[in-house]
N, C-alpha and C positions, 0 to 999 in steps of 0.2 A: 557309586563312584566307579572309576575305571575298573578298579581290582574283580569288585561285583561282575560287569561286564562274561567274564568266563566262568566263574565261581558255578558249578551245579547246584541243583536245585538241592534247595535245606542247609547249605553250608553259610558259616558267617563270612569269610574270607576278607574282602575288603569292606565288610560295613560295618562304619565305625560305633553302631550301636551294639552293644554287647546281648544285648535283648534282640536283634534282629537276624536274617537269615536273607537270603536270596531264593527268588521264585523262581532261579532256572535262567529268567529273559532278561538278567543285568538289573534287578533293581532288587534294591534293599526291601523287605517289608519287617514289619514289626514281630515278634513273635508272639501270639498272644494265645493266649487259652480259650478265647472263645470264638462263635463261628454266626454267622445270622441262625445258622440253624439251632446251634444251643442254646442260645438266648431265647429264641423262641418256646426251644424245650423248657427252658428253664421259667418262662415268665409268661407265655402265653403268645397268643395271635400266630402267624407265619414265617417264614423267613425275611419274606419283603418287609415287613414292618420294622426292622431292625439293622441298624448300621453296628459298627465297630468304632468307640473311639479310642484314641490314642489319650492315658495319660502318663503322670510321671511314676506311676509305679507300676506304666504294664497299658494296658488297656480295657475297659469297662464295655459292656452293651448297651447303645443308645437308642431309644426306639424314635421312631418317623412317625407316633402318633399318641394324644392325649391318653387313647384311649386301644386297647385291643383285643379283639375276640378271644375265646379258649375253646378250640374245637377239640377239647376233652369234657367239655361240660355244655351239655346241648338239651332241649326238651324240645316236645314235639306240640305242637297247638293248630288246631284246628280254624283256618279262616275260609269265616265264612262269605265272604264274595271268591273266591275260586272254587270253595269247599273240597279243598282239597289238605292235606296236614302239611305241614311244614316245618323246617329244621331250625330251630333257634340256637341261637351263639350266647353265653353268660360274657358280660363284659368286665372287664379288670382295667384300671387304671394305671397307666403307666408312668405318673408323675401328680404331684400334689395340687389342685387347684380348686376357686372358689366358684361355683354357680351364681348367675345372678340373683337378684332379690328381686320379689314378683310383691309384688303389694303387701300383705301382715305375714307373708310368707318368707323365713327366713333362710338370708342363704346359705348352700350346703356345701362344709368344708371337706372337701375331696380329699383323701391320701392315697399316696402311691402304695398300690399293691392293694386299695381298696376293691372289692367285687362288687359291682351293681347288677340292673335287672339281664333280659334276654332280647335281642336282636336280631335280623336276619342276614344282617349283613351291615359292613361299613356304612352301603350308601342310607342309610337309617339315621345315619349320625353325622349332622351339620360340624362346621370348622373341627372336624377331627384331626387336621393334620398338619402337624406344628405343635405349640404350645399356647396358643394366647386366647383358642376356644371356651367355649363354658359349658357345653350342652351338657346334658347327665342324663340318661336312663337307669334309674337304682333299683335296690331292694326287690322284690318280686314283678316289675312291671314288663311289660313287654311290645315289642313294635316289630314288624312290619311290614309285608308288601310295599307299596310307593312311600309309604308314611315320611315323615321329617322329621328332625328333631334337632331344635334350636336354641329350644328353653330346657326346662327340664319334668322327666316322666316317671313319678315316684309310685310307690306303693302297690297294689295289685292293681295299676293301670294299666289299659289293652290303647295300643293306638292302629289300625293298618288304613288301608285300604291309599286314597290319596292324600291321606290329613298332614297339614303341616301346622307343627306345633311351634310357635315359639314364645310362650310362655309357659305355666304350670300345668300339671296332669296329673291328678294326685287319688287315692282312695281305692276307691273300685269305678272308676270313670271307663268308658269305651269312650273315643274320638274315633270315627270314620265316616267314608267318604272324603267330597273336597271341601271339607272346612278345614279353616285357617284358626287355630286358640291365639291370639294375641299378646303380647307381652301382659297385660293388663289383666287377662284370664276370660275376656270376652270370647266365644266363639262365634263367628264369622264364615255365612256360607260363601262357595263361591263366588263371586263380581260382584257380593255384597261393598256397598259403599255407603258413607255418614256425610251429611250437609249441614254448612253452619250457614243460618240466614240472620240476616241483621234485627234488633228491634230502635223503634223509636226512631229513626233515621238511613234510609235505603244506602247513605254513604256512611256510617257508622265509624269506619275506622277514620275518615278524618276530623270526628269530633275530641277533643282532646277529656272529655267528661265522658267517654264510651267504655 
């Protein structure tokens, strides 16, 4: 408000929240105890990953993604199409959600603050960003070089190289190269393709007994 306007920085002056302070440049902001950086301390992934929200008793940390790295918890794995080693990230979940269901496989109810497997980075993990994703990498499993992950990659599963997964991964499985896993659990090399040809009638679909 106007008063704000002159107020130096740190002072309440004119803002009419008792919980707020002035940044110096005329505007009110909140006064809150946490910063992206502590949030992060406090919960994992980086500063980017995290907003600040406003509520009525103050303000909470909101993170910008399903899902976020913990570069305090990293192992090293050996991939072998670089053959080179490589720096894995453990992923923690940042809000509660369910995986899909992949055929007798059922699906896995995520909680917040739950730890799953190791990562190389974000770009590893499909619709991560937002809320309404499903992908999961848990338990001991691990991904990736180009890999994808769509579905989900349990157990001491290895995924790298180009593979994109968007159904289950589960056991002691490797997926690499360019195959595609399927929702279904099929794996599919690359420009693999399926043809449905007709029987009993070359125009099939316009018989009503087809």
């Amino acid at each position: 408000d106007g008063a704000c306007v002159n107020c130096p920085l740190g002072e309440d002056c004119g803002c009419f929240d008792d919980n707020a302070y002035s940044d110096g440049n005329g505007v009110c902001q909140l006064n809150c105890e946490h910063t992206p950086e502590s949030c992060a301390d406090e919960n994992g992934g980086w500063p980017e990953d995290w907003t600040i929200k406003e509520t009525s008793n103050g303000c909470e940390c909101s993170p910008k993604r399903r899902i976020v790295l913990l570069p305090k918890e990293t192992t090293t794995q050996y991939d072998p199409v670089t053959k080179k080693n490589v720096t894995l990230y453990r992923t923690k979940a940042t809000m509660p959600f369910t995986t899909t269901w992949f055929g007798y496989l059922r699906p896995i109810e995520v909680t917040k603050g739950m730890k799953g497997g190791y990562v190389a980075s974000y770009d590893n993990i499909m619709d991560n960003e937002g809320t309404w994703g499903k992908s999961w990498v848990g338990e001991d499993a691990r991904v990736w070089g180009n890999a994808k992950v769509s579905g989900v990659v349990t157990d001491k599963a290895q995924v790298y190289g180009d593979a994109t997964i968007n159904g289950n991964v589960h056991s002691n499985a490797k997926v690499y190269g360019k195959v595609i896993v399927g929702a279904g659990g099929a794996v599919y090399n690359n420009r693999d393709a399926f043809c449905l040809e007709t029987q009993f009638y070359p125009d099939s679909v316009h018989h009503a007994n087809f």
